[in-house]
C-alpha positions in Angstrom: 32.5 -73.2 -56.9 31.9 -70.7 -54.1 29.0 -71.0 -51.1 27.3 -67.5 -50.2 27.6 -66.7 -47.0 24.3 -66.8 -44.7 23.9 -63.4 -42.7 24.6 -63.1 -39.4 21.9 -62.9 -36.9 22.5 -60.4 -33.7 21.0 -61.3 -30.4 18.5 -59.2 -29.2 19.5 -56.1 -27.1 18.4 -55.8 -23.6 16.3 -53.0 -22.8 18.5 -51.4 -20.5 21.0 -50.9 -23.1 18.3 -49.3 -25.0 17.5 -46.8 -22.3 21.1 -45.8 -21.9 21.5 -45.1 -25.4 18.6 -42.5 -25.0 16.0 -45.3 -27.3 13.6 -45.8 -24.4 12.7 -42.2 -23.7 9.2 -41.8 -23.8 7.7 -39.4 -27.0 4.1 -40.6 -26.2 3.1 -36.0 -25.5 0.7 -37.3 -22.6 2.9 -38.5 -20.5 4.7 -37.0 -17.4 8.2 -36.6 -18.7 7.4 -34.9 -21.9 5.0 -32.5 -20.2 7.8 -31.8 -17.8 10.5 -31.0 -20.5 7.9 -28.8 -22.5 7.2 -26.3 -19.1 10.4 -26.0 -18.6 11.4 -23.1 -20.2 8.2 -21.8 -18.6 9.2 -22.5 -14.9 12.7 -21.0 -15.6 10.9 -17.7 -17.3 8.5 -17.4 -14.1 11.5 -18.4 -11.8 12.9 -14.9 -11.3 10.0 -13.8 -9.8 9.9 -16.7 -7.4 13.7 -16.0 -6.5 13.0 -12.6 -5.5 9.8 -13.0 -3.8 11.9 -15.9 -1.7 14.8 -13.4 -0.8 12.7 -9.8 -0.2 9.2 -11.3 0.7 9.1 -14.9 2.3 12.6 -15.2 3.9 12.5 -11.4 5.7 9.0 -12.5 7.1 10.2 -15.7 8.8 13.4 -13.9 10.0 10.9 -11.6 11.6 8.8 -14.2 12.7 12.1 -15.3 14.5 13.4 -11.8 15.8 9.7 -11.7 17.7 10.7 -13.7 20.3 14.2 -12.3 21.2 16.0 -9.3 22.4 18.4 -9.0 19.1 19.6 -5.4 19.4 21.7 -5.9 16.0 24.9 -7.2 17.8 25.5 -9.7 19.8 24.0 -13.3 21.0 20.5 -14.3 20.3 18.1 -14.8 23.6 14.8 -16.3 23.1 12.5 -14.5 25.5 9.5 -16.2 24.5 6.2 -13.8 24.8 7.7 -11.2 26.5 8.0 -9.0 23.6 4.4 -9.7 22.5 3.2 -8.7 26.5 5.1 -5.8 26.7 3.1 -4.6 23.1 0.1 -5.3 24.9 0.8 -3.2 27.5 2.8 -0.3 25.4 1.0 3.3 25.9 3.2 4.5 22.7 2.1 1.8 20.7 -1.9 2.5 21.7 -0.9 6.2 21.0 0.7 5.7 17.2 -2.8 3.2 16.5 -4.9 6.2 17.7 -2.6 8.6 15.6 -2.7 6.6 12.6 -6.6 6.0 12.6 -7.3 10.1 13.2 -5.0 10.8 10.4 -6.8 8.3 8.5 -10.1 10.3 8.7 -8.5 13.8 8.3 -6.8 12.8 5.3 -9.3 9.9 3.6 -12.5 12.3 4.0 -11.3 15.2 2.9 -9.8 13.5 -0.3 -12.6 12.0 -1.1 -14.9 14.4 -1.3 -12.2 16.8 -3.1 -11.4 13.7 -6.0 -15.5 13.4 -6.4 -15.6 17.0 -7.4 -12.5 17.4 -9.3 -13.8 14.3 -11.4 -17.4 16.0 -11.6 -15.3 19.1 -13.2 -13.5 16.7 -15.3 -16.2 15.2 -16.3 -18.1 18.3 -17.6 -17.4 19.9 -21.4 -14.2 21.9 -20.3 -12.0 22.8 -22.3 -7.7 21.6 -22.1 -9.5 18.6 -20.3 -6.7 16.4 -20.8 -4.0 18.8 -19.5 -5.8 18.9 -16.2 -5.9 15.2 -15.7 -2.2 15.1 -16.3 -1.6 17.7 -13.8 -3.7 16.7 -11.2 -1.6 13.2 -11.5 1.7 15.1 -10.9 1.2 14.9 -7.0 0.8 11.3 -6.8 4.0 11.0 -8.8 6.0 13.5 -7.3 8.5 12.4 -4.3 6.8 12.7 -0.8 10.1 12.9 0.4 10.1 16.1 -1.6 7.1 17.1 -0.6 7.1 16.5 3.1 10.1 19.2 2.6 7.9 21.4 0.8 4.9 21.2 3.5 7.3 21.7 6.3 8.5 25.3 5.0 4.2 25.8 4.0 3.5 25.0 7.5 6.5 26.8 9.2 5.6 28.9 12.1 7.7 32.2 10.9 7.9 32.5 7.6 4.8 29.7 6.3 2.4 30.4 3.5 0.0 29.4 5.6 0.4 31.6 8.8 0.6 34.5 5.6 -2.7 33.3 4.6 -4.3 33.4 7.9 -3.0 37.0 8.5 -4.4 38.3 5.4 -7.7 37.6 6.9 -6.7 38.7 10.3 -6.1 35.6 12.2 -3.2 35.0 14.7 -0.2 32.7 13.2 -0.5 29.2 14.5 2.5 26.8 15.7 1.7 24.3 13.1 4.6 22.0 13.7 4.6 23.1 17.3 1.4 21.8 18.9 -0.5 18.4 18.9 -3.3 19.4 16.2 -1.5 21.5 14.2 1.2 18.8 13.4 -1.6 16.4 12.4 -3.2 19.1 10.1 0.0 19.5 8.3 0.4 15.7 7.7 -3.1 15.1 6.9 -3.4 17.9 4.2 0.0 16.5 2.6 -1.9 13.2 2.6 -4.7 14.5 1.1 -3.4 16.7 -1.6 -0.7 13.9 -2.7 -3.9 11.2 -3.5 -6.8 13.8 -5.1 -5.5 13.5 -8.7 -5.3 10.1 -8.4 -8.7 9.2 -6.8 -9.8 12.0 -9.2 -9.1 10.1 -12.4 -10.3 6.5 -10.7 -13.6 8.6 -9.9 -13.8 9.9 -13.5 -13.2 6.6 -15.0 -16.6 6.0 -12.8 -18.1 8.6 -13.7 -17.8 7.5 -17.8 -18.9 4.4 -17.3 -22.4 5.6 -16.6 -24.9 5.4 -19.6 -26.1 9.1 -20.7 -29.3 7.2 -21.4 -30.1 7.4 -17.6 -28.9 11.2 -17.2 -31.4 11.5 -20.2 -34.6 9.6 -18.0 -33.8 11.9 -15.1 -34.1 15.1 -16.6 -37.5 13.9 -18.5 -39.0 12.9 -15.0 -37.9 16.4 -13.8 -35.0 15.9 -11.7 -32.6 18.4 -10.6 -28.6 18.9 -10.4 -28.6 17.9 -7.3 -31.5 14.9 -7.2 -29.2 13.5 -9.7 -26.5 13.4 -8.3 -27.4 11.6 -5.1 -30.2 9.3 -6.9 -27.7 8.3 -9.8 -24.1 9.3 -9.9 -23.2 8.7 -5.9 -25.2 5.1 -5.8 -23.6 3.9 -9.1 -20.3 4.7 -8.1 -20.6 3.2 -5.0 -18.2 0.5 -6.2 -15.4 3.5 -6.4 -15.8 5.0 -3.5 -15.4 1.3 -2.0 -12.3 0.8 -3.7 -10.6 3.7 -3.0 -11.7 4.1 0.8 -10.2 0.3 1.5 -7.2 1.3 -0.4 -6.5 4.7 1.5 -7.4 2.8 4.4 -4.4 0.4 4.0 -2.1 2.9 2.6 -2.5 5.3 5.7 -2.2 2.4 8.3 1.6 1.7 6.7 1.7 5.8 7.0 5.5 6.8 7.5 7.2 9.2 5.1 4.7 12.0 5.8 5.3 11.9 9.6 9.3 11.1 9.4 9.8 13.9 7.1 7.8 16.6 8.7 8.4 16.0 12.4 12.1 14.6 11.7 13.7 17.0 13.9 12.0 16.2 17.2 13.7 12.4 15.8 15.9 10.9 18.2 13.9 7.8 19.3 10.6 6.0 20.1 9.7 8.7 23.0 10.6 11.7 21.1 9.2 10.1 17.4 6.7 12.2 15.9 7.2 15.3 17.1 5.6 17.5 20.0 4.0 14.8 22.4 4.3 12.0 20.0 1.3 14.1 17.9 2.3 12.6 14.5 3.7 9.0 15.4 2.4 6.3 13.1 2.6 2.4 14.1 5.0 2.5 11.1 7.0 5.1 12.4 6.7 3.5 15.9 8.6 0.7 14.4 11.2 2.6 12.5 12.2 4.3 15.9 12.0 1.4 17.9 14.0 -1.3 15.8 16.5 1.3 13.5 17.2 4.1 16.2 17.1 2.2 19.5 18.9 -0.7 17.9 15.6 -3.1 19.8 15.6 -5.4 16.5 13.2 -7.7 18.7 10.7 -5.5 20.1 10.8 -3.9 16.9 10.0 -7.1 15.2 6.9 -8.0 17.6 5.8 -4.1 16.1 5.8 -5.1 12.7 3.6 -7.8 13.6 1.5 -6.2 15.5 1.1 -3.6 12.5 0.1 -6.7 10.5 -2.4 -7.9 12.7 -4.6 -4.6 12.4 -3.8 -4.4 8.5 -5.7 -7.4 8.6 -7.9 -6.9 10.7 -9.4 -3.3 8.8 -8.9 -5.5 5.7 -11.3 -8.3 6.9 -13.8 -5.1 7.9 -13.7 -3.4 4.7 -14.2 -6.7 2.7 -17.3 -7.4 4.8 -18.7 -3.8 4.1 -18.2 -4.5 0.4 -19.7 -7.5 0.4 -22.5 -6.5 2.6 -22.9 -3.5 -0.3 -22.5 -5.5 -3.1 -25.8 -7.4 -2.2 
């Protein structure tokens, strides 16, 4: 006669043992861990971004921060000179000058523009025929290298053999020394300026323009007005917004100004006094702060120049955001 044997009974396993053997990890989708491994694949997706921003954006501003206070000329030893470079900005007549250059080629290039775009995007608007192959043309400026076309502009703006000094003959005025003298120079690199952003404002103002119910073109000419009462009573207030728009981004884009003036007054180039051409006529802060910090070697002082270039970036910013929302009341 044989006895069945009784089963054997295992002691309970501690819970560490559990956790090592991957038992204890929580499933429960509300808690912190499993949230965590389910973005995962989302934070490594949005991570290249992050890495590049870190190595072109955020580091390069804090190394600037850093080359502000010294006198880093590319080679050598660091000295930390405190303020000095920020005093000496105060106090710089060629920085004052490139500020007041970049603001007056802000207004020769921003008004003009404008008022070309609005009636570019009035004829667009209209029942024209080949429509659509206009818009794309007017757009090939904006895309077109400025490089390219600073090249371009120098030869229409040459003083011997320019289309523009042909032009002015034809109608029996004197050549002028476009590149030569203060005005001229600022002429050339505000009509470059100009012509390279109509097409573009143009098709931002046309978008505008479409937007505006017919209905209330319709109530205007029942009441009797004009071409010209409608205009100013309806299109220009409704697309107020536009002209907003595009006047605070042409106001940011010519304050960073710097191809246009490199490329057309490159050689007078040599360095910070000689920038811009005759008597400093077309230096930009930008350009200011290409001369100073990449042809002088003054890494430092050209560092306290970028900043300063920041400060009234902001500064027109902060303006143009309280005109909007001054406007938008």
């Amino acid at each position: 006669m044989t006895s069945t044997p009784s089963p054997q009974v295992l002691p309970p396993r501690p819970a560490g043992d559990r956790r090592r053997r991957g038992g204890g990890r929580p499933t429960d989708p509300g808690t912190l861990g499993v949230r965590g491994r389910r973005a995962r694949p989302m934070y490594l997706a949005v991570a290249p971004y992050f890495l590049l921003f870190a190595v072109f954006s955020a580091i390069p501003i804090v190394f600037t921060m850093f080359l502000a206070f010294t006198d880093w000329r590319g080679i050598g030893e660091w000295n930390v000179i405190g303020l000095e470079n920020f005093s000496y900005l105060i106090h710089d007549p060629l920085f004052w000058k490139s500020l007041k250059n970049t603001l007056i080629l802000w207004v020769m290039s921003t008004v003009p523009c404008l008022t070309l775009a609005t009636l570019l995007a009035l004829a667009l608007n209209a029942s024209v025929r080949f429509s659509t192959v206009y818009r794309v043309a007017y757009l090939v400026p904006n895309i077109t290298s400025l490089v390219a076309m600073g090249i371009l502009f120098s030869s229409i703006f040459s003083s011997n053999f320019g289309i523009a000094n042909a032009m002015l003959n034809l109608v029996g005025i004197d050549s002028v020394r476009w590149l030569q003298t203060e005005w001229g120079i600022k002429i050339a690199i505000s009509t470059l300026s100009a012509w390279s952003f109509v097409g573009y404002n143009a098709l931002i103002i046309l978008a505008g323009l479409q937007s505006i119910e017919k209905q209330v073109y319709e109530a205007a000419q029942l009441d009797g007005a004009g071409p010209v009462r409608t205009f100013f009573s309806i299109t220009l207030p409704m697309l107020r917004p536009i002209v907003l728009f595009i006047t605070i981004m042409s106001t940011i884009g010519s304050l960073q100004s710097f191809t246009e003036s490199q490329v057309m007054t490159s050689s007078q180039g040599g360095g910070a006094s000689s920038a811009g051409g005759v008597g400093n006529s077309g230096l930009t802060m930008v350009l200011y702060f290409y001369s100073v910090a990449f042809q002088e070697n003054r890494y430092g002082y050209g560092a306290t120049i970028a900043w300063g270039v920041m400060v009234v970036v902001i500064v027109f910013t902060i303006i143009n955001w309280f005109a909007t929302r001054e406007r938008s009341r």
